[in-house]
Phi, psi and omega in degrees: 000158178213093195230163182222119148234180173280159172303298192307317168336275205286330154338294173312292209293344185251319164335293186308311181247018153286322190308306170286350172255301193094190195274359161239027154278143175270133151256131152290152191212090189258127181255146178202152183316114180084346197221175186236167196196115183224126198223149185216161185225150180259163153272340207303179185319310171245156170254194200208127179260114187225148179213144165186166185199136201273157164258162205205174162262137197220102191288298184217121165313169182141197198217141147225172189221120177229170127335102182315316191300325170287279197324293202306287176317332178299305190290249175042271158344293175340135145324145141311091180215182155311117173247126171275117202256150162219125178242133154220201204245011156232044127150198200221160196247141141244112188229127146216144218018259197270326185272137181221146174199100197231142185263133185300163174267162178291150160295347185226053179334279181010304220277003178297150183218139142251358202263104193227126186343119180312314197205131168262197156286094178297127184229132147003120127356263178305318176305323202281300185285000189267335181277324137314301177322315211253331209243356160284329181319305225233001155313192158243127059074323194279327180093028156279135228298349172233356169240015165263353185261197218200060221296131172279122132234174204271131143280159162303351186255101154093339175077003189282157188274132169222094191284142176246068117057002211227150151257000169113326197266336177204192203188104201245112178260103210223134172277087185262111192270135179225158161299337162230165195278164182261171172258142195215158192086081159181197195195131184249179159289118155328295203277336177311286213315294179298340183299333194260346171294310206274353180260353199272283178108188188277115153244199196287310189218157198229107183274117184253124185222175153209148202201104195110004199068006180238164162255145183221110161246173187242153179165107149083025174084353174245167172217143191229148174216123172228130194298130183270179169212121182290001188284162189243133183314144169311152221263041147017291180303314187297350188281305169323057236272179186275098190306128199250324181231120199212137203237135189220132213216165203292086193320275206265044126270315176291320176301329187293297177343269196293008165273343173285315188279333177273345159317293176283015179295137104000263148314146190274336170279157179257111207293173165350113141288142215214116194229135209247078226242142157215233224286309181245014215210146165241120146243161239212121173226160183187108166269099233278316194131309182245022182142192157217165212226124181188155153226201164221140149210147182315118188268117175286335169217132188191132174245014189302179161283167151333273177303131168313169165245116178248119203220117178257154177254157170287136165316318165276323164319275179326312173293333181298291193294323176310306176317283182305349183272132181246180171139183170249335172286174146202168191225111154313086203234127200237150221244191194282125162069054177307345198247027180256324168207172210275109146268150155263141183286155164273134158255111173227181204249084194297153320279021165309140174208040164312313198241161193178112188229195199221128162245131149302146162300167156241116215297120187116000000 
């Protein structure tokens, strides 16, 4: 094969699917009349698809296969100019002017997948990236095969898309509204999943379909494909147990606070937040290591009891949910006789409840 593009084009277009692959994806390089087809595959724990395609002038058609690790600094390297790609099956020339460079082809022609939805299910942008970003916050860490993902699910009201979240200690439920139903019942890899929201970049809108065992968005002339799993998440909803009590008090004031107290943690776990709630008032207590860290604020709606209540958290859970929740209120809401065995608390962005999420208490 023999194209001709600009440097930056492709320059971009390999950024994106290193982001979405890492340094062990093969890129393709398919030349067809008028366009460049650049499609890449990972070897890592999941796999990850990335496709898109340029335009380009095209002297004789054809196909290689490289390394990313290679190719992009290669690519790089370059002036903004006109760049000349020449591919056969034993590797590919890069030329501009005076400078030349070739790279061998991969060992693992193969491993290239093209096969991708004509057309998704359109969802919000901005929605679309809040729900990821809030519901990886709150996985396991570990590479665990189910709590480590990241759950498509359906609500029961309207069929709206609800990405779902958990480590067992806490739990995050985020509403993504589309106009048509989207596809759902199935669990992607946490970190595949922002890789490819972040290799996408922020667009207005994101086309979702599945197929293949993959979830596939779309966004801006690119496509990322991540291998799913269909197994099902634990019954989620039953965790939510029925809110007996509920305190509802200025969200980024609080969110500053308990940011604070995980700033000045010591230690790599974060100690205890200890929140101290009764008739008008929350306070915020926290020993760090490195101080204490503690405030009060007012509660504008509360139904508590007479007697306080004392219930301490892990620091960074409790701050993560706060955090990520928007609106300026937020409602604490506590299920009956919180302090008799370990409940989980509700959180939500008063009075909106697109989002929600479940903290465990910590026991003592």
């Amino acid at each position: 094969m023999e194209v001709s593009l600009p440097q930056p084009a492709l320059h971009a277009a390999l950024r994106k699917a290193h982001t979405a692959t890492g340094i062990t994806g093969q890129v393709r390089l398919v030349a067809s009349p008028g366009q460049l087809d650049v499609t890449a595959r990972n070897n890592g724990h999941t796999t990850m698809l990335f496709a898109t395609e340029l335009d380009a002038d095209i002297a004789s058609p054809g196909h290689v296969t490289v390394n990313i690790r290679q190719l992009l600094p290669a690519v790089k390297s370059f002036t903004p100019d006109i760049l000349t790609l020449t591919g056969n099956d034993i590797g590919l020339d890069l030329s501009a002017g005076d400078i030349n460079i070739t790279l061998h082809a991969s060992d693992h022609p193969a491993c290239i997948a093209d096969r991708i939805p004509a057309a998704g299910v359109a969802v919000g942008g901005v929605e679309f990236r809040r729900a990821v970003a809030t519901t990886v916050r709150t996985v396991a860490t570990d590479r665990h095969p189910v709590f480590g993902n990241v759950w498509f699910d359906r609500e029961r009201d309207g069929g709206q898309l609800r990405l779902v979240g958990t480590d067992t200690f806490r739990l995050a439920a985020v509403r993504v509204p589309s106009a048509h139903q989207t596809p759902a019942g199935f669990q992607v890899d946490a970190p595949s999943l922002k890789r490819a929201v972040k290799a996408l970049g922020k667009q207005v809108r994101y086309d979702l379909a599945h197929a293949d065992s993959r979830l596939w968005v779309s966004a801006g002339g690119m496509t990322v494909g991540i291998e799913t799993d269909d197994t099902a998440l634990p019954r989620y909803r039953a965790w939510a147990q029925e809110t007996r009590s509920t305190v509802t008090v200025a969200r980024r004031p609080l969110a500053d606070l308990l940011g604070r107290a995980v700033t000045l943690a010591v230690k790599k776990t974060p100690p205890p937040v200890y929140l101290t709630m009764t008739a008008d008032t929350l306070e915020v207590t926290s020993e760090t290591g490195a101080g204490t860290v503690s405030g009060s604020f007012h509660a504008g709606t509360c139904d508590m009891p007479d007697q306080p209540t004392r219930l301490g958290f892990n620091g960074k859970f409790l701050f993560d949910a706060v955090d990520t929740l928007e609106g300026d209120q937020v409602s604490l809401m506590l299920p009956e006789d919180p302090t008799e065995r370990p409940k989980p608390i509700k959180l939500i962005s008063a009075p909106a409840c697109e989002v929600w999420h479940l903290v465990m208490p910590t026991r003592g």
